[in-house]
VOKERO-59624 format. One line per 5 residues: number of its first residue (from 0); their letters; for each residue x, z, y of N, C-alpha, C. Coordinates in nm, 3 decimals, m for minus. Each point is the difference from the previous one (the first is absolute). Last residue first. Example, Ala and Ser with C-alpha at 12.3 -4.5 7.8 and 13.67 -1.06 7.14 Angstrom:
! VOKERO-59624
1) SA) 1.285,0.708,m0.225,0.082,0.006,0.119,m0.077,0.073,0.109; 0.029,m0.007,m0.572,m0.089,0.000,0.119,0.090,0.000,0.120 $
END
This chain:
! VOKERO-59624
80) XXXXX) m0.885,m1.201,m0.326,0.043,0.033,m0.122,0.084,m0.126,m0.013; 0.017,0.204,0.487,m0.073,m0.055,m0.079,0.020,0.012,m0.198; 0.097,0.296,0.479,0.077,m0.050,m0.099,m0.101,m0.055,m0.081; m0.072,0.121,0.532,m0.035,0.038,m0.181,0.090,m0.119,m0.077; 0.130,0.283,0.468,m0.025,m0.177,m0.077,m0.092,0.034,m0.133 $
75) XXXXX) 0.213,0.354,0.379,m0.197,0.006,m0.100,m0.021,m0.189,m0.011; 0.527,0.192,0.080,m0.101,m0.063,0.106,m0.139,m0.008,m0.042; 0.227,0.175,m0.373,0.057,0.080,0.159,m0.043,m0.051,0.145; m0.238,m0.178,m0.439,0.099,0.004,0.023,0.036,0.139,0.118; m0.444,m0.064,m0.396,0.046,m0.052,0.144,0.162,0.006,0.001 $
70) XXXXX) m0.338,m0.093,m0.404,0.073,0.095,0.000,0.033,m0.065,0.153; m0.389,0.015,m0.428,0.023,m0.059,0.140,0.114,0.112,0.018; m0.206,0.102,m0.380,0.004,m0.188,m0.029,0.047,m0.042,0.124; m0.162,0.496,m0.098,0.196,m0.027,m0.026,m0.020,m0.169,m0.036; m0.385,0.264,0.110,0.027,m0.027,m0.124,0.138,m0.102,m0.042 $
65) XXXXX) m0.150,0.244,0.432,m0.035,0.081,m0.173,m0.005,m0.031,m0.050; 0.332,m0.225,0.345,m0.131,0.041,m0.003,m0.047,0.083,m0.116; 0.492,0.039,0.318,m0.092,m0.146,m0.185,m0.158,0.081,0.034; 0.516,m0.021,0.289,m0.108,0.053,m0.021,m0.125,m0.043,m0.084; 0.565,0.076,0.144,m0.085,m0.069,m0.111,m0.144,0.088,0.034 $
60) XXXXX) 0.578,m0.103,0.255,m0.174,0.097,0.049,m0.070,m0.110,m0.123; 0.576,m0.016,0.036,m0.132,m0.031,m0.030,m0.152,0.131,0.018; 0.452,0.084,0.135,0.035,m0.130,m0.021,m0.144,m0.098,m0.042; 0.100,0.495,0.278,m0.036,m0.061,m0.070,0.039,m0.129,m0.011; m0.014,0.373,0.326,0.078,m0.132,0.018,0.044,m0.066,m0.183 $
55) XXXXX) m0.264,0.352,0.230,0.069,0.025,m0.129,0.099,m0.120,0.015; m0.378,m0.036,0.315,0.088,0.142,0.031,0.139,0.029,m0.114; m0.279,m0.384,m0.069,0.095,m0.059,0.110,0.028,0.148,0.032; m0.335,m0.003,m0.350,0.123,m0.102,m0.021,0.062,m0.023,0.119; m0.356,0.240,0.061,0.115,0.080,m0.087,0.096,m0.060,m0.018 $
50) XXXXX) m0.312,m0.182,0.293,0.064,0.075,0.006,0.089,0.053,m0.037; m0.310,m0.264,m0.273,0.067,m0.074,0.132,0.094,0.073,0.058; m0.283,0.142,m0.220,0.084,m0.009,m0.076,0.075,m0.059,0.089; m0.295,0.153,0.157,0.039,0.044,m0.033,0.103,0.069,m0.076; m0.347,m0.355,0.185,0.125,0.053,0.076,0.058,0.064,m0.001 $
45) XXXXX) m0.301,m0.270,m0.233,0.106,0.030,m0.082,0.077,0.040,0.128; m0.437,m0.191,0.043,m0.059,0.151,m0.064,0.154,0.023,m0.054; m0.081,m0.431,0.206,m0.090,0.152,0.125,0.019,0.092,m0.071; 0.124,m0.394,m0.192,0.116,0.025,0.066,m0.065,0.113,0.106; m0.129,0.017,m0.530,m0.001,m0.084,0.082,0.079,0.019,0.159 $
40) XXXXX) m0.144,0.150,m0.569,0.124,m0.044,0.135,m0.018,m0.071,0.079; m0.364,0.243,m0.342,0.030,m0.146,0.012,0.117,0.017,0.133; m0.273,0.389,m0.080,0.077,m0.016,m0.106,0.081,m0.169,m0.030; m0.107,0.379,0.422,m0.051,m0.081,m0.079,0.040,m0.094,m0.125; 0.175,0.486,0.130,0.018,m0.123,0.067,m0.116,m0.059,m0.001 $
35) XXXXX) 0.093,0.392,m0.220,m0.022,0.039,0.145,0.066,m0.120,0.088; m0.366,0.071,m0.419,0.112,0.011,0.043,0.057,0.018,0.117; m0.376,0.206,m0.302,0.009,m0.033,0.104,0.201,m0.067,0.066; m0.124,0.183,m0.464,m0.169,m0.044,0.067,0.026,m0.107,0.095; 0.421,0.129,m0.345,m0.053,0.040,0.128,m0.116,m0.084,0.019 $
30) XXXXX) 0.289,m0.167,m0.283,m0.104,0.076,m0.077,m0.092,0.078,0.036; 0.559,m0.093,0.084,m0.126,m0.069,m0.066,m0.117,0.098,m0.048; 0.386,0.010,0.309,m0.114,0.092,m0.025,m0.055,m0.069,m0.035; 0.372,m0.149,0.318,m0.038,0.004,m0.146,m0.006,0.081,m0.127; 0.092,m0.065,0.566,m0.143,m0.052,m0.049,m0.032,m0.056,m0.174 $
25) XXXXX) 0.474,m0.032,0.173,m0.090,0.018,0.078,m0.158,0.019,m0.083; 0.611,0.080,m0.153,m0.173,m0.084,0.060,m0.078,0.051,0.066; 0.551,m0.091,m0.133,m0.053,0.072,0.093,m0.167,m0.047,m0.005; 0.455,m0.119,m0.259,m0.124,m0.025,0.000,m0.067,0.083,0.098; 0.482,m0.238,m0.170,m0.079,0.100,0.048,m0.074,m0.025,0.007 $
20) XXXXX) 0.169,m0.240,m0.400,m0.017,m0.054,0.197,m0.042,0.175,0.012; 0.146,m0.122,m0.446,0.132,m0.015,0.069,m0.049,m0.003,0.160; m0.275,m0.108,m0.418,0.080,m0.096,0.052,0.126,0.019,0.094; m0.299,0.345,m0.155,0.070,m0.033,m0.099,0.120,m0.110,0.028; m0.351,0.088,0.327,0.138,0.109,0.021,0.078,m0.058,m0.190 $
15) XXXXX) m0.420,m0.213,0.063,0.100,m0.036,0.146,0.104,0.056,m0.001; m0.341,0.147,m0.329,0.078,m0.120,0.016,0.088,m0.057,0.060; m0.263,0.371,0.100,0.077,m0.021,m0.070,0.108,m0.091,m0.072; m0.366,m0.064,0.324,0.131,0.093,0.043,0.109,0.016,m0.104; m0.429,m0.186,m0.111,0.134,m0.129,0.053,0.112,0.126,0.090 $
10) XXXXX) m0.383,0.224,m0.238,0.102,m0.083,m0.106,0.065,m0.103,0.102; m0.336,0.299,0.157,0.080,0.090,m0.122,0.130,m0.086,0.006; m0.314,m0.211,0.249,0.026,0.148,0.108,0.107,0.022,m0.106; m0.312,m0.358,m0.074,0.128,m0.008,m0.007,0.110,0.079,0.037; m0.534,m0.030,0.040,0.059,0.006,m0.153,0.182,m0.027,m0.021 $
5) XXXXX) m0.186,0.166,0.501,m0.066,m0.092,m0.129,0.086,0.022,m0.132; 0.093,0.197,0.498,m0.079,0.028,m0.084,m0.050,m0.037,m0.160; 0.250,m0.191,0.361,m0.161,0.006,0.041,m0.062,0.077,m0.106; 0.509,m0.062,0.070,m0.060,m0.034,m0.070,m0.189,m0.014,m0.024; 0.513,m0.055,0.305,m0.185,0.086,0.022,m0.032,m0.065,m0.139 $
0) X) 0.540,0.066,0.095,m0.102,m0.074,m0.070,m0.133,0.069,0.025 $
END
Protein backbone atom coordinates (compact mmCIF):
# COMPACT_ATOMS: atom_id res chain seq x y z
CA UNK A 1 0.00 0.00 0.00
CA UNK A 2 1.82 3.73 -1.08
CA UNK A 3 0.21 5.69 1.08
CA UNK A 4 1.51 9.26 -0.20
CA UNK A 5 2.05 10.04 2.97
CA UNK A 6 -1.40 11.67 3.69
CA UNK A 7 -3.83 11.70 6.36
CA UNK A 8 -4.39 8.00 5.94
CA UNK A 9 -0.65 6.73 6.51
CA UNK A 10 -1.68 5.85 10.51
CA UNK A 11 -5.05 4.35 10.25
CA UNK A 12 -6.08 2.31 6.91
CA UNK A 13 -3.00 0.04 7.57
CA UNK A 14 -4.32 -0.64 10.48
CA UNK A 15 -7.36 -1.30 9.67
CA UNK A 16 -6.53 -3.45 6.88
CA UNK A 17 -4.47 -5.90 9.12
CA UNK A 18 -7.41 -6.04 11.79
CA UNK A 19 -9.38 -7.23 8.75
CA UNK A 20 -6.89 -10.11 8.61
CA UNK A 21 -4.84 -8.51 5.12
CA UNK A 22 -1.03 -8.25 5.24
CA UNK A 23 0.05 -5.04 4.90
CA UNK A 24 3.32 -4.02 3.63
CA UNK A 25 3.52 0.15 3.07
CA UNK A 26 4.78 2.55 1.18
CA UNK A 27 5.44 6.13 1.70
CA UNK A 28 3.49 6.32 5.15
CA UNK A 29 4.89 9.24 7.08
CA UNK A 30 2.17 11.30 7.64
CA UNK A 31 3.05 14.71 8.08
CA UNK A 32 6.48 14.64 6.23
CA UNK A 33 7.22 18.29 4.34
CA UNK A 34 8.33 16.76 1.37
CA UNK A 35 6.77 13.65 0.06
CA UNK A 36 8.41 11.22 -1.79
CA UNK A 37 5.72 10.78 -4.47
CA UNK A 38 3.45 13.32 -5.75
CA UNK A 39 0.54 13.23 -3.85
CA UNK A 40 -2.47 12.51 -6.40
CA UNK A 41 -1.81 8.58 -8.09
CA UNK A 42 -1.22 8.66 -11.11
CA UNK A 43 0.02 6.09 -13.86
CA UNK A 44 3.75 8.13 -14.23
CA UNK A 45 4.29 8.41 -10.51
CA UNK A 46 3.08 4.52 -9.06
CA UNK A 47 6.08 2.48 -10.41
CA UNK A 48 6.79 1.59 -7.42
CA UNK A 49 4.22 0.29 -6.23
CA UNK A 50 3.69 -1.13 -9.20
CA UNK A 51 6.79 -3.11 -8.78
CA UNK A 52 6.38 -4.10 -5.35
CA UNK A 53 3.17 -5.55 -6.04
CA UNK A 54 4.43 -8.01 -8.77
CA UNK A 55 8.16 -8.76 -6.94
CA UNK A 56 5.99 -9.93 -3.67
CA UNK A 57 3.67 -11.44 -5.90
CA UNK A 58 1.07 -9.73 -3.99
CA UNK A 59 -2.72 -10.05 -4.46
CA UNK A 60 -3.67 -6.47 -4.34
CA UNK A 61 -1.18 -3.10 -4.91
CA UNK A 62 -3.35 0.14 -3.02
CA UNK A 63 -2.25 3.51 -3.71
CA UNK A 64 -4.49 6.60 -2.27
CA UNK A 65 -3.87 10.08 -2.49
CA UNK A 66 -3.45 12.49 0.83
CA UNK A 67 -6.55 12.55 1.37
CA UNK A 68 -7.37 8.77 1.11
CA UNK A 69 -10.76 9.74 -1.45
CA UNK A 70 -8.93 8.11 -4.63
CA UNK A 71 -7.77 4.54 -4.64
CA UNK A 72 -5.76 2.74 -7.80
CA UNK A 73 -5.73 -1.06 -8.51
CA UNK A 74 -2.65 -3.47 -9.16
CA UNK A 75 -3.04 -2.46 -12.84
CA UNK A 76 -2.92 1.83 -11.65
CA UNK A 77 -7.07 1.54 -12.61
CA UNK A 78 -8.42 4.06 -10.27
CA UNK A 79 -11.08 2.60 -8.40
CA UNK A 80 -13.92 4.96 -8.67
CA UNK A 81 -16.25 6.03 -5.65
Amino acid sequence: MDCADGSASNILPKILRKLGCDVITLNSQSGIEVPIRPLVPSMDNLSTISKTTQVLEADLGIAIDEEANKVLDEYRRLITK
